[in-house]
C-alpha positions in Angstrom: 158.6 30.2 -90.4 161.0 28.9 -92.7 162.2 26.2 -89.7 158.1 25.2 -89.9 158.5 24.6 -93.5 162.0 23.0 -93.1 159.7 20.7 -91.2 156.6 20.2 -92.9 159.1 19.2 -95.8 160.7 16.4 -93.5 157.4 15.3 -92.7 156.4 14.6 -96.3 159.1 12.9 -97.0 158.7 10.5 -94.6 155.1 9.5 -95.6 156.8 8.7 -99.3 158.6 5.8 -97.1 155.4 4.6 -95.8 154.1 1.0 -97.3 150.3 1.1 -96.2 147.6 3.2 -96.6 147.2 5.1 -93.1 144.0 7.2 -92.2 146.1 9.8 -90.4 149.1 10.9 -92.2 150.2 14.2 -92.4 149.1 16.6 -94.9 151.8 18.8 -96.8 151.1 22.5 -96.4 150.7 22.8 -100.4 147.2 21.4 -100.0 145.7 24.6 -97.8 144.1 27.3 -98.9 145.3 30.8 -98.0 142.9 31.0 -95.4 143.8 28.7 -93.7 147.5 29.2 -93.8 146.2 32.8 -93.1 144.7 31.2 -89.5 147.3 29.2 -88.5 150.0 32.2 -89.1 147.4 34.7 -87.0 147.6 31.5 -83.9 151.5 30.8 -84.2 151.2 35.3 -83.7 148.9 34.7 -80.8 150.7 32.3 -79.1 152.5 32.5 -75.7 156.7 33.0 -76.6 158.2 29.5 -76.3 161.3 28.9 -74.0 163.4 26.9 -76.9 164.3 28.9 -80.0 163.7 28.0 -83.7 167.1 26.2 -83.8 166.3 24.0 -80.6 162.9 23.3 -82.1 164.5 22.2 -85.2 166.5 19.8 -83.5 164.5 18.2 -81.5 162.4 17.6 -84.5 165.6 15.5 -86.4 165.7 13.9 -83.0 163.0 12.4 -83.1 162.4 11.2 -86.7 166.3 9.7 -86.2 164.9 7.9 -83.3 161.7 6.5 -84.5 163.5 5.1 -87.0 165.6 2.8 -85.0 163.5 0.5 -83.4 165.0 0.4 -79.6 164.1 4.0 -78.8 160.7 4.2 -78.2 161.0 5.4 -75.0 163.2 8.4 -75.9 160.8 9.2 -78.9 158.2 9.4 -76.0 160.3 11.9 -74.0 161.1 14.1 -77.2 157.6 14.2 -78.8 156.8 15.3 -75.0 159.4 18.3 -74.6 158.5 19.1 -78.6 154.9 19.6 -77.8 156.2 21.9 -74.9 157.7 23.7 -77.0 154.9 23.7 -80.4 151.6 23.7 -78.2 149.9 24.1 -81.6 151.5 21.5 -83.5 148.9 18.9 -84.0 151.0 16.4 -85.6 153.5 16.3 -82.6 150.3 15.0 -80.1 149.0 12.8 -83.3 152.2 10.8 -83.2 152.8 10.5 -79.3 148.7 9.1 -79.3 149.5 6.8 -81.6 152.5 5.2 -80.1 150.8 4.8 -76.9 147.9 3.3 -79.2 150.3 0.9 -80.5 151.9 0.4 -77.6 148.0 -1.3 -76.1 147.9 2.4 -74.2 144.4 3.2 -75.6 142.7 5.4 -73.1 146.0 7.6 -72.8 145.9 8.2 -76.2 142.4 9.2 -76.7 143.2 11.7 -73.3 146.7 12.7 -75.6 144.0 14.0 -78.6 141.4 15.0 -76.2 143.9 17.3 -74.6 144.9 18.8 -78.1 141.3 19.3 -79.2 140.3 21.4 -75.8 142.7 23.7 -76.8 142.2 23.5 -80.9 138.5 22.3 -80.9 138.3 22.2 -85.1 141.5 20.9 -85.5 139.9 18.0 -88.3 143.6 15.9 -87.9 142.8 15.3 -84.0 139.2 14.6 -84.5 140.6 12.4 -87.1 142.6 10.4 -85.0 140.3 10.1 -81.9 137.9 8.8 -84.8 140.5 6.2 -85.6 140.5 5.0 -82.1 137.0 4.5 -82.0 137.2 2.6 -84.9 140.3 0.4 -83.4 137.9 -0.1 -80.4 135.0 -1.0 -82.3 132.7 1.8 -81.7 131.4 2.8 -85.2 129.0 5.3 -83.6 131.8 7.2 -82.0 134.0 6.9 -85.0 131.7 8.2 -87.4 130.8 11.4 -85.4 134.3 12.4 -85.0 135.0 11.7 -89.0 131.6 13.8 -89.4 132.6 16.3 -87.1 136.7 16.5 -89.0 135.0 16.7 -92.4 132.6 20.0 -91.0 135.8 21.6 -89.6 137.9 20.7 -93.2 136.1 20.1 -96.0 139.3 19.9 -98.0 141.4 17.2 -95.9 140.6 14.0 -97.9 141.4 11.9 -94.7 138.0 11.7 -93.1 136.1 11.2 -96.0 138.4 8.2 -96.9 137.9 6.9 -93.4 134.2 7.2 -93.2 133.6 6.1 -96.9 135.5 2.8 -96.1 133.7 2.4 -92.5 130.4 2.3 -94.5 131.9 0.3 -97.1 132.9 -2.5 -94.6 129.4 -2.6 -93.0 127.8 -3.3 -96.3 126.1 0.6 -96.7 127.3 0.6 -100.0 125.1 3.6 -101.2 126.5 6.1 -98.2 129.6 5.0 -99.1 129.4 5.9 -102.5 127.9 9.4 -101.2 130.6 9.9 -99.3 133.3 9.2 -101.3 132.0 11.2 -104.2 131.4 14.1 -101.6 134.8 13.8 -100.6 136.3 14.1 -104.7 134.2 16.8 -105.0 136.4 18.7 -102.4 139.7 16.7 -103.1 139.8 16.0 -106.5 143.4 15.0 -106.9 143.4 12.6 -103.7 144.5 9.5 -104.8 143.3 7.0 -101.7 139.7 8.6 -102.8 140.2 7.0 -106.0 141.1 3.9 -104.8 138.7 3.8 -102.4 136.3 4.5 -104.8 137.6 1.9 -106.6 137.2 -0.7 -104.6 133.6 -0.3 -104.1 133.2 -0.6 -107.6 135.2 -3.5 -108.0 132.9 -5.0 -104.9 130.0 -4.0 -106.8 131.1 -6.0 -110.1 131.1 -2.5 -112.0 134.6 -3.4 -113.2 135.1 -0.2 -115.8 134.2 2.0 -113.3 137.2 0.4 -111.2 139.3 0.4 -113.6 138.7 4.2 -114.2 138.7 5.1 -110.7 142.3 3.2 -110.0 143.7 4.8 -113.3 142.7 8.5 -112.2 144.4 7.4 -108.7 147.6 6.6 -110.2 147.6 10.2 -112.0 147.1 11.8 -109.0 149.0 9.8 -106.4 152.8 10.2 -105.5 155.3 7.5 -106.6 154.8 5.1 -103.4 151.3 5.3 -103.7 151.5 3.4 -107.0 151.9 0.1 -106.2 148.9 -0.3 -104.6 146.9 1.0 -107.6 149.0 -1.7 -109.9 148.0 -4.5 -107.3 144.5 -3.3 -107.2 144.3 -3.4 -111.2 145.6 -7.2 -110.6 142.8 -7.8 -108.7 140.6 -6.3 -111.0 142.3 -8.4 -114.2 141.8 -11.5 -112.3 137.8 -10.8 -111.6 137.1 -9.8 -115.0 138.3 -12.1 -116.6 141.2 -14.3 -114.9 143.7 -13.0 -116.5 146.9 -14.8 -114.8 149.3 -13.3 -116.8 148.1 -9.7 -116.5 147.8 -10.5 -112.9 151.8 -11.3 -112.7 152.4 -8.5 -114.1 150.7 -5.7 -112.5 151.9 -6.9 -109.9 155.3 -7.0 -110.3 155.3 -3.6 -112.1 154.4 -2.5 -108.7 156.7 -4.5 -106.7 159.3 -2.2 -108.9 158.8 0.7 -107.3 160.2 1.6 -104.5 163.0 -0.6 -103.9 160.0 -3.6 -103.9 158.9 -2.8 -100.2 155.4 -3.3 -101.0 154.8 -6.3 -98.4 150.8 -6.6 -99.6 152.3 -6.8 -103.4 154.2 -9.2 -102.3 151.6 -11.6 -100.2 149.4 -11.2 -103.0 152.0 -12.5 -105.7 153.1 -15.6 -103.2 149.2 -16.5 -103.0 148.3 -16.2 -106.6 151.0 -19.0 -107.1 149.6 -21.0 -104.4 146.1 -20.6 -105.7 147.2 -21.9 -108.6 148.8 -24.4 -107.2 152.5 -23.6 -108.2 153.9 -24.4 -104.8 157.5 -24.2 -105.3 156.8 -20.6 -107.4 154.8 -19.5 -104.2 157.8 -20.2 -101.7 160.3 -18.5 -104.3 158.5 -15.5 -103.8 158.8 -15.4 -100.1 162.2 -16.0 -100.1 162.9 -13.2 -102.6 160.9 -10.8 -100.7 162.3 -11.6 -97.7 166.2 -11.7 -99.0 164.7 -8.6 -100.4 163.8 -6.7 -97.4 166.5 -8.0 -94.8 168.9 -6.9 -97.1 167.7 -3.3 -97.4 167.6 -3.6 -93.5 170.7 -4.3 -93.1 172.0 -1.9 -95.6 170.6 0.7 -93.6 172.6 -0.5 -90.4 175.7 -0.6 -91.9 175.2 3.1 -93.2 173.7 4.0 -90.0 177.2 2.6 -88.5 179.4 4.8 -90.6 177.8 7.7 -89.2 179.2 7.5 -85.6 181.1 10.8 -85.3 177.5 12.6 -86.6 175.9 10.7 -83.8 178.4 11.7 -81.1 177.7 15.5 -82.6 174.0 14.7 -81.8 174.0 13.2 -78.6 175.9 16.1 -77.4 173.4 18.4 -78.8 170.8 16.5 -77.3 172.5 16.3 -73.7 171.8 20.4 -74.0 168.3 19.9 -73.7 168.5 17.4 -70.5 167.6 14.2 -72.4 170.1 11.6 -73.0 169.3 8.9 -75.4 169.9 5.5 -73.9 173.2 3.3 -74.1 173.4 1.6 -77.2 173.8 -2.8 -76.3 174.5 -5.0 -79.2 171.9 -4.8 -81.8 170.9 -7.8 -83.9 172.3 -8.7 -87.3 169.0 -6.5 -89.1 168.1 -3.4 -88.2 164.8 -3.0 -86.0 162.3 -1.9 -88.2 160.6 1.4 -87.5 157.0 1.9 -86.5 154.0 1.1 -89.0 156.0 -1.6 -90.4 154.1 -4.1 -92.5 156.4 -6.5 -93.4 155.8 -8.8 -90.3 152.7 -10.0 -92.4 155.3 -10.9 -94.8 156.9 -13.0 -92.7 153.5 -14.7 -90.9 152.0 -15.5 -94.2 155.4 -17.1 -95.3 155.6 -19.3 -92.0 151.8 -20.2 -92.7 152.7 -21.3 -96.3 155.5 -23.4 -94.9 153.6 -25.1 -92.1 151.2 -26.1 -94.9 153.1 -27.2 -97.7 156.2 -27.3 -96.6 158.0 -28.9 -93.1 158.0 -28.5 -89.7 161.5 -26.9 -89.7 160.5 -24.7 -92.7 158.1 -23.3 -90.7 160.2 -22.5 -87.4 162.9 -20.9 -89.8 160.2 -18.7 -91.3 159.3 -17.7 -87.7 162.6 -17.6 -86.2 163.9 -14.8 -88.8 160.4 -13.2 -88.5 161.0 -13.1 -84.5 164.9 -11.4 -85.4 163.5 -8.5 -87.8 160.8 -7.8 -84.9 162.4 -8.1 -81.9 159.4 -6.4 -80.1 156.4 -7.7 -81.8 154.5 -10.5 -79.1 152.7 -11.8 -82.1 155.0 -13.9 -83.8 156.6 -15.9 -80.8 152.7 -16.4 -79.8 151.8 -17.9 -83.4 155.6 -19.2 -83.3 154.3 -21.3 -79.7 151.4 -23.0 -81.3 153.7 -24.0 -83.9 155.6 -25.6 -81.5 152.3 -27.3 -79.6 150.7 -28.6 -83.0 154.1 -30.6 -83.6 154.4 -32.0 -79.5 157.3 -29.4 -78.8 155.4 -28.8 -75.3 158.9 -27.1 -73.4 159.5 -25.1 -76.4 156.1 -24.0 -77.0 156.2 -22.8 -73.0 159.5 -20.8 -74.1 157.8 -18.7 -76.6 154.9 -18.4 -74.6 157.0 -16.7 -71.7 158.5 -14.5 -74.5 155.6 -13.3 -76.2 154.3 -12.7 -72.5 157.4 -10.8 -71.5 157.0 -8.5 -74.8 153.6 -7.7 -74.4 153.9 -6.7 -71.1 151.3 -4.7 -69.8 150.0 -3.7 -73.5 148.5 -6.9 -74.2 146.4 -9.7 -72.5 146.1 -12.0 -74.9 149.7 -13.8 -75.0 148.7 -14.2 -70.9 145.8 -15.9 -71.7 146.7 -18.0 -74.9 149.4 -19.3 -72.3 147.1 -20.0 -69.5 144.7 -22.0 -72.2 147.6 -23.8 -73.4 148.6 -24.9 -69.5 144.8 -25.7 -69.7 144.8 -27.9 -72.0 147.3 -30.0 -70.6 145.5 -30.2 -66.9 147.8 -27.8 -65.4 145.2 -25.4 -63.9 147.3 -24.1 -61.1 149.7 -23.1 -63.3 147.2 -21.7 -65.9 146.5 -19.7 -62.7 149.5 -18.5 -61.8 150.4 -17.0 -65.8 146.5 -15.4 -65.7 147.0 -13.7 -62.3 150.2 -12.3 -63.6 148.6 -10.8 -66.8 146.1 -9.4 -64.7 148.5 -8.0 -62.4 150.6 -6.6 -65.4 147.7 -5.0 -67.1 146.4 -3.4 -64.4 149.4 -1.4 -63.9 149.0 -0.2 -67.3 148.9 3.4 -68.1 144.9 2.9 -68.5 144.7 0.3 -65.9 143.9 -2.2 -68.6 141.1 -1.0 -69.9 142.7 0.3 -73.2 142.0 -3.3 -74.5 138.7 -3.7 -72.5 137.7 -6.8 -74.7 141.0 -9.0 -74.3 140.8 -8.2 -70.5 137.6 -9.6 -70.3 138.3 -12.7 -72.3 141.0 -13.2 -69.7 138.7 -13.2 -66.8 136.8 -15.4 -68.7 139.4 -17.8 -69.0 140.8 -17.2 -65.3 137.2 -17.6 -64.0 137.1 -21.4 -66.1 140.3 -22.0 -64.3 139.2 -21.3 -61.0 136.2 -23.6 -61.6 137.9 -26.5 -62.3 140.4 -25.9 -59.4 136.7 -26.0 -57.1 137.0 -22.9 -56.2 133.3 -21.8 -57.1 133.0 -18.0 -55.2 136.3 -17.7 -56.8 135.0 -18.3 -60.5 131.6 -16.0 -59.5 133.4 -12.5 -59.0 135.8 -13.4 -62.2 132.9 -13.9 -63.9 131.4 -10.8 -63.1 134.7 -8.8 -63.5 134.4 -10.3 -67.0 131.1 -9.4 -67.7 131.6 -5.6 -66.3 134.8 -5.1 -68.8 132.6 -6.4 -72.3 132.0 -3.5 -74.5 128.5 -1.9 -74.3 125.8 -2.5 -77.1 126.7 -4.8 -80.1 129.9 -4.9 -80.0 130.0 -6.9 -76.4 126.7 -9.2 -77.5 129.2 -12.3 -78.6 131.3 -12.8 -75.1 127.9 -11.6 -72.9 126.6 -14.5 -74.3 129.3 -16.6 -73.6 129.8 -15.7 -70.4 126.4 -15.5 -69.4 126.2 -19.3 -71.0 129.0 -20.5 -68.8 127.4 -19.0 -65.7 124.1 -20.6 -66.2 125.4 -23.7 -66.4 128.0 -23.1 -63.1 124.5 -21.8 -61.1 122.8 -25.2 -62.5 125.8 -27.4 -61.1 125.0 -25.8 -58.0 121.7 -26.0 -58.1 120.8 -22.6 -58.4 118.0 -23.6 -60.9 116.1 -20.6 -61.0 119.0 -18.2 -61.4 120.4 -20.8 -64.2 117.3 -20.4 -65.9 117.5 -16.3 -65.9 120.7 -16.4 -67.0 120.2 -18.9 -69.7 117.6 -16.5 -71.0 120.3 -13.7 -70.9 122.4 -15.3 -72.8 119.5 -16.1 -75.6 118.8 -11.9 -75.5 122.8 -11.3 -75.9 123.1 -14.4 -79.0 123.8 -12.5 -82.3 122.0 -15.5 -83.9 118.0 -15.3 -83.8 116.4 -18.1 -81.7 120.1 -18.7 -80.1 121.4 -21.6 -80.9 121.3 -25.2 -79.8 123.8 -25.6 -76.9 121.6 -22.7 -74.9 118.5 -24.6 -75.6 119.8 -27.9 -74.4 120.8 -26.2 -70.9 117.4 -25.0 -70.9 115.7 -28.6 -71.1 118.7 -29.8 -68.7 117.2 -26.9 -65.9 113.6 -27.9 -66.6 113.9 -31.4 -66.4 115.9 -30.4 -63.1 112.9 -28.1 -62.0 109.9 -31.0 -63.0 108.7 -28.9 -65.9 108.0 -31.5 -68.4 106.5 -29.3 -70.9 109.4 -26.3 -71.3 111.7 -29.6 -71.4 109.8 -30.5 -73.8 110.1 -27.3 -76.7 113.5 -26.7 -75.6 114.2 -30.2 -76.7 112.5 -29.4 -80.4 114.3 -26.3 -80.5 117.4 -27.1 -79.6 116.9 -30.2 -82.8 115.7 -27.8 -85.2 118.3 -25.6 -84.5 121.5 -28.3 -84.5 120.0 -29.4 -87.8 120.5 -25.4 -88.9 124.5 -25.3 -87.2 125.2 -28.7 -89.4 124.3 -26.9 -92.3 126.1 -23.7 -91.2 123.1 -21.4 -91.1 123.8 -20.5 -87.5 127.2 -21.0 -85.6 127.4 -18.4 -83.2 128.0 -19.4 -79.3 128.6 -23.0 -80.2 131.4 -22.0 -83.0 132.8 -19.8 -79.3 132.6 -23.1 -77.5 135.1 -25.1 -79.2 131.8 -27.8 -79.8 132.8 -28.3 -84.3 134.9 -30.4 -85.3 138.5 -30.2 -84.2 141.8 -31.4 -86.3 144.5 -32.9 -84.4 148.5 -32.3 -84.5 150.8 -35.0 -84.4 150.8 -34.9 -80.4 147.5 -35.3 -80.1 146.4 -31.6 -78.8 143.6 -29.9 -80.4 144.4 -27.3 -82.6 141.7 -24.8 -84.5 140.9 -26.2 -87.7 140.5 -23.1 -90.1 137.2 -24.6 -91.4 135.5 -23.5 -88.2 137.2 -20.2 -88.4 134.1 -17.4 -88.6 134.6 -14.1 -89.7 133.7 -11.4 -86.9 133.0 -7.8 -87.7 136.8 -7.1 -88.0 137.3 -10.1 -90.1 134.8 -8.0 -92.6 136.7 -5.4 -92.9 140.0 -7.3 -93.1 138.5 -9.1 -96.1 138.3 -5.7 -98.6 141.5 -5.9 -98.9 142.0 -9.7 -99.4 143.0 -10.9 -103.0 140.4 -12.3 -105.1 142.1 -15.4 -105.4 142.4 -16.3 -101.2 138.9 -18.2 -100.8 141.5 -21.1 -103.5 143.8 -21.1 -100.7 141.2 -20.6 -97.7 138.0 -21.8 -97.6 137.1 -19.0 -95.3 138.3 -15.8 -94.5 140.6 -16.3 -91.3 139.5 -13.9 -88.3 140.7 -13.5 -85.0 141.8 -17.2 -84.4 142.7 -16.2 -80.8 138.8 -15.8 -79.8 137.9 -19.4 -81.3 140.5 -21.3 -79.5 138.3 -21.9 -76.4 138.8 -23.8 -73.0 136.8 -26.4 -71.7 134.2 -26.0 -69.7 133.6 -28.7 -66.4 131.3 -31.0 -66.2 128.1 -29.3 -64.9 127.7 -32.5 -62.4 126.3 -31.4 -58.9 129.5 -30.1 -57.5 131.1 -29.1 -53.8 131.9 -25.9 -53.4 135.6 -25.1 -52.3 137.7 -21.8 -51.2 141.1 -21.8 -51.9 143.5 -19.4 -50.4 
């Protein structure tokens, strides 16, 4: 027992070190009742007698917090969360971790089995259910998500972490009265929760009720721990600047906030750099990045150099490791920062920054903004990816295939997007076969995945999508057919698949009308009208329709699809509807300095996740963008042929 505590206290202290809100931290032990700490002694009773003792157990749990926090040992953190849960079958936290390293690590299916494991055996355990509801979330099934946050606040009233989840689910869909339920259902059972608060406040803030904000962030920052603070303090500068543009007040919540903690809040920080560029203070703005950055790499590498002094306590622990059969692996030469740990937010840091430079500053700004981003995450595929289209906005073609390759080779078999970004690039610049080779390699990588893939069902398709595109302007039609079909059979079922079904049903139509398939264009034209999110579709659809009819000697359906598809392109010029042909790539394009298209963040759309991203946006972003940026990956969009009458061709 007093190892468990020993543990639980470990535990807590790590969440203090955590910079962003997270919907499935662990809960300290202070916050049961004596019932429940009641149950859970009368199970650790019941339980079968382990095969490590208490001092084993302990060990292993050092080992694995040591290893998190350096960055190259994901692997071993894997094997000892493993052998822990071995050894603590009834240790929730242990599986909640390992499910959501595979999660970050694109492994979603294994780690929805990793919770769906612990719940057979603990079926009310409200953590498990909370992080399976998380998944769901991550995955974009709200129906799912909200029955296992339901289902975790029936089995705990009293953990705040489902209510918060749920409250901001609604909140995000616009169901601003359930929200409000649910929050205030969840403070009647948590009253000293502090993300409640906030939460709380932030719908009333939405709302324009800015006193009851004010008083919800206020009672969050008397109940919340010291690193919870400084996202009250940058909420009240949010607040400050809605009520009444307050700049000054703004500055200074803010950097109240940005003093606690050693400064490591990196959405403090973002919002401080963007007030000054709202405002138009350019050379202020960059000074803030560089300070935040200095900042942070220092602390970094503070916490090498410590970490190096401690060699003889590391040998100790290796050898006390080795007794349990795993052996961490051989240390190679590490870069001049330390690897950050998991959950890291600073990497926003570091995008924005590079952002900022490519638009007010220079092209090298910008690649030294991305090249010391790339250093302190020497695992993340997202910044060598945004780093490469860098690189093709300015004509740097070779080094924009470099990073590619690199943001490819991080990914692995997590990811499909740097695979298909790469291929689209190739595209671009007429080199299908090689666009082919890169997407039959990601396709190959992902499908020996832990999950075959289908973790990341959406990207998959996408790259099927793109592969089938590929394939059609290489000739090879039967080819481009069973992509296509692959690509429809990985979209995600109801809603959330509508936007690519549409697409790809769009892009079908019009390969079975190059071929003359007429009829079978025709059904899957209409399809693609049943799958548009937009009501009445949109014009491109409607134009293919009149194309096929005119095709099929059917002057009078050429006819209203003509007037349809001109009423409707008089709507998408105004912005009223931009839904397939925003996916198309048809609005206007800018144009880097070597002449390739680029996405121009005017025709950038905001998705359903782009919603939710946007509640916690500052007030003062729509100064600096015009809209909210979503997923710019799912906008960039290849070409599709010419639908002249074509051969067909098989390729081997």
């Amino acid at each position: 027992l007093e190892s468990s505590r020993r543990r639980n206290n470990d535990d807590d202290d790590d969440d203090e070190e955590d910079d962003e809100y997270d919907a499935d931290e662990s809960m300290s032990l202070l916050e049961s009742n004596s019932s429940n700490y009641l149950t859970a002694l009368q199970k650790s009773f019941n339980s079968p007698p382990s095969q490590y003792s208490n001092f084993e157990v302990k060990e292993m749990y050092t080992a694995v917090k040591q290893a998190d926090k350096d960055g190259t040992k994901r692997p071993l953190v894997k094997q000892l969360l493993t052998k822990l849960h071995d050894a603590t079958p009834n240790d929730s936290r242990v599986l909640r971790r390992l499910a959501r390293m595979e999660q970050e690590d694109g492994n979603i299916s294994t780690a929805r089995q990793i919770l769906q494991h612990g719940l057979r055996r603990n079926p009310n355990d409200a953590h498990l259910l909370q992080g399976l509801g998380n998944i769901e979330l991550s995955s974009g099934n709200d129906v799912a998500a909200r029955r296992y946050f339901r289902s975790a606040i029936q089995a705990n009233p009293e953990f705040p972490n489902p209510h918060h989840a749920l409250g901001t689910l609604e909140h995000s869909r616009g169901r601003i009265r359930v929200a409000t339920s649910i929050l205030k259902k969840g403070l009647k059972s948590c009253p000293a929760n502090h993300r409640l608060h906030h939460a709380l406040g932030d719908l009333y803030r939405d709302a324009g009720l800015f006193d009851l904000a004010e008083s919800s962030y206020r009672s969050g920052l008397a109940h919340g721990p010291n690193w919870s603070r400084p996202f009250a303090y940058t909420a009240l500068s949010y607040l400050s600047y809605e009520k009444n543009r307050d700049l000054d007040a703004c500055r200074n919540w803010l950097r109240r906030g940005l003093g606690i903690n050693n400064g490591l809040h990196s959405q403090g920080w973002i919002a401080l750099a963007h007030l000054e560029e709202s405002e138009g203070l350019i050379v202020e703005a960059r000074e803030v990045y560089i300070e935040a950055i200095t900042r942070y790499e220092m602390i970094l590498a503070k916490k090498r150099n410590l970490r190096e002094g401690q060699g003889r306590q590391d040998e100790k622990h290796n050898m006390q490791m080795s007794q349990t059969s795993i052996r961490p692996p051989s240390n190679g030469a590490k870069p001049a920062i330390d690897p950050v740990r998991s959950g890291d937010k600073w990497m926003n840091v570091y995008k924005s920054w590079a952002q900022f430079e490519d638009k007010h500053g220079s092209y090298r700004t910008a690649n030294d903004a991305f090249s010391r981003g790339t250093i302190a995450f020497p695992r993340d595929w997202s910044l060598p990816l945004q780093w490469a289209r860098l690189q093709v906005k300015y004509g740097m073609k070779e080094r924009a295939r470099k990073l590619f390759a690199v943001a490819c080779d991080r990914a692995g078999s997590s990811h499909a997007d740097p695979y298909r970004l790469y291929a689209e690039f190739e595209m671009s610049q007429k080199n299908y076969s090689r666009a082919r080779s890169i997407l039959f390699l990601g396709a190959q990588s992902l499908s020996v995945s832990s999950d075959g893939g289908l973790g990341n069902r959406g990207d998959l398709a996408r790259l099927y999508y793109t592969w089938a595109i590929c394939e059609w302007h290489l000739g090879d039609i039967i080819r481009a057919e069973v992509l296509f079909d692959h690509s429809l059979r990985l979209t995600d079922a109801g809603e959330n698949g509508s936007e690519i079904r549409s697409l790809i049903l769009y892009a079908i139509a019009r390969l079975e009308y190059a071929r003359g398939e007429y009829l079978l264009a025709q059904h899957c034209v209409g399809l693609s009208l049943k799958e548009n999110l937009m009501p009445g579709g949109n014009s491109q659809i409607w134009l293919l329709w009149a194309d096929i009819a005119k095709a099929m000697d059917n002057d009078s359906l050429e006819k209203e699809c003509l007037n349809q598809a001109e009423i409707l392109s008089s709507q998408e010029s105004k912005g009223a509807t931009e839904d397939l042909s925003r996916l198309l790539g048809l609005r206007r394009k800018s144009t880097g300095n070597s002449g390739l298209s680029v996405p121009d963040s005017q025709d950038q759309v905001m998705t359903r996740s782009a919603v939710q991203k946007l509640l916690r946006k500052e007030p003062w972003h729509s100064k600096i963008s015009n809209t909210p940026s979503g997923d710019d990956t799912w906008y960039e969009r290849v070409v599709l042929p010419d639908i002249s009458p074509i051969q067909e061709t098989v390729e081997n």
